[in-house]
C-alpha positions as CSV (number, residue, x, y, z in Angstrom):
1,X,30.7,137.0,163.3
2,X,29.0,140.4,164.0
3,X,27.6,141.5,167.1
4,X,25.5,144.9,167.5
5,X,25.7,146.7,170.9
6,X,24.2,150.1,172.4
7,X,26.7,152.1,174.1
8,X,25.1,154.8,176.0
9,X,28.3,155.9,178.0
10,X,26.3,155.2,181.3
11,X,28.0,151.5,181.6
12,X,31.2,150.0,180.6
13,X,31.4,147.8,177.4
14,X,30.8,144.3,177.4
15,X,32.1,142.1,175.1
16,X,29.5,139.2,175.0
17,X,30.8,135.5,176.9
18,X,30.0,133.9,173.2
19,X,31.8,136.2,171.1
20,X,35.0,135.8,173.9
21,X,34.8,132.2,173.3
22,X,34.8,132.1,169.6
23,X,37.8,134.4,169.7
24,X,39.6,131.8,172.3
25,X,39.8,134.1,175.2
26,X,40.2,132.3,177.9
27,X,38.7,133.4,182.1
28,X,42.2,135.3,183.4
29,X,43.6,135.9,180.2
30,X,45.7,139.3,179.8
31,X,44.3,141.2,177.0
32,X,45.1,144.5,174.9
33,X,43.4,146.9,173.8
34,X,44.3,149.3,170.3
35,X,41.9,151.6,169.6
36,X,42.9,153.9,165.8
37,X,40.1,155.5,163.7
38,X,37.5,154.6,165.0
39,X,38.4,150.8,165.6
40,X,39.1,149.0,168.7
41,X,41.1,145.6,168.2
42,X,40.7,143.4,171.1
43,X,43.9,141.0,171.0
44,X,45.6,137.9,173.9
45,X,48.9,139.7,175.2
46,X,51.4,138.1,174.1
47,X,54.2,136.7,177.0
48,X,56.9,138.9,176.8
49,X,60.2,137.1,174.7
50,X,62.6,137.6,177.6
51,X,60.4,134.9,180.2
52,X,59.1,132.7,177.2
53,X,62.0,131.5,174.7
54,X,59.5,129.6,172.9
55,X,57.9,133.2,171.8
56,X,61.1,134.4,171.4
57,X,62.1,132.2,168.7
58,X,58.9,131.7,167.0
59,X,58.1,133.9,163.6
60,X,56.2,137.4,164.1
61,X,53.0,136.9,163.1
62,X,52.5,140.7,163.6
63,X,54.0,141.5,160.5
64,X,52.7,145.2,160.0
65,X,51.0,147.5,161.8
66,X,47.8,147.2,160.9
67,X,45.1,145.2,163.0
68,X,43.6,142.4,161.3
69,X,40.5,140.4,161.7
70,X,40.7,137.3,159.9
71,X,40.1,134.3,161.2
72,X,43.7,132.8,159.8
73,X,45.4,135.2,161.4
74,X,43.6,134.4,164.9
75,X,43.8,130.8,164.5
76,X,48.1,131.6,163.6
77,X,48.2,134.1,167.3
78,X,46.9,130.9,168.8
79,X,49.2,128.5,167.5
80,X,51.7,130.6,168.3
81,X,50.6,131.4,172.0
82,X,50.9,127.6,172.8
């Protein structure tokens, strides 16, 4: 999905309440922000390992350290969010 905004610099960005539901954000959710050339990769924050043992022992789906937009790899961070 592709979404075209204006940014003028006179308001903050919004990211659009249908585009935050087909990426599975949910109202509260804890989110970060990487911005690197020119890119800014919106992605859930993940519970830290040392208050979630589930997360702790589940495979790294962040493999390298380049963001990714696939929709495998969201559907895998969701999974693995449960």
């Amino acid at each position: 999905m592709t979404v075209a905004i204006k940014n003028n610099n006179k308001t903050p960005l919004v990211v659009p309440a249908y585009v935050r539901r087909r990426a599975g954000f949910k109202s509260g959710q804890e989110l970060e922000f990487k911005a690197s050339g020119g890119v800014i990769t919106i992605l859930p924050k993940l519970p830290s390992a040392t208050t979630n043992t589930r997360q702790k022992n589940a495979p790294s789906l962040m493999h390298n350290s380049k963001p990714t937009k696939t929709p495998s790899f969201m559907a895998r961070l969701r999974v693995q969010m449960r």
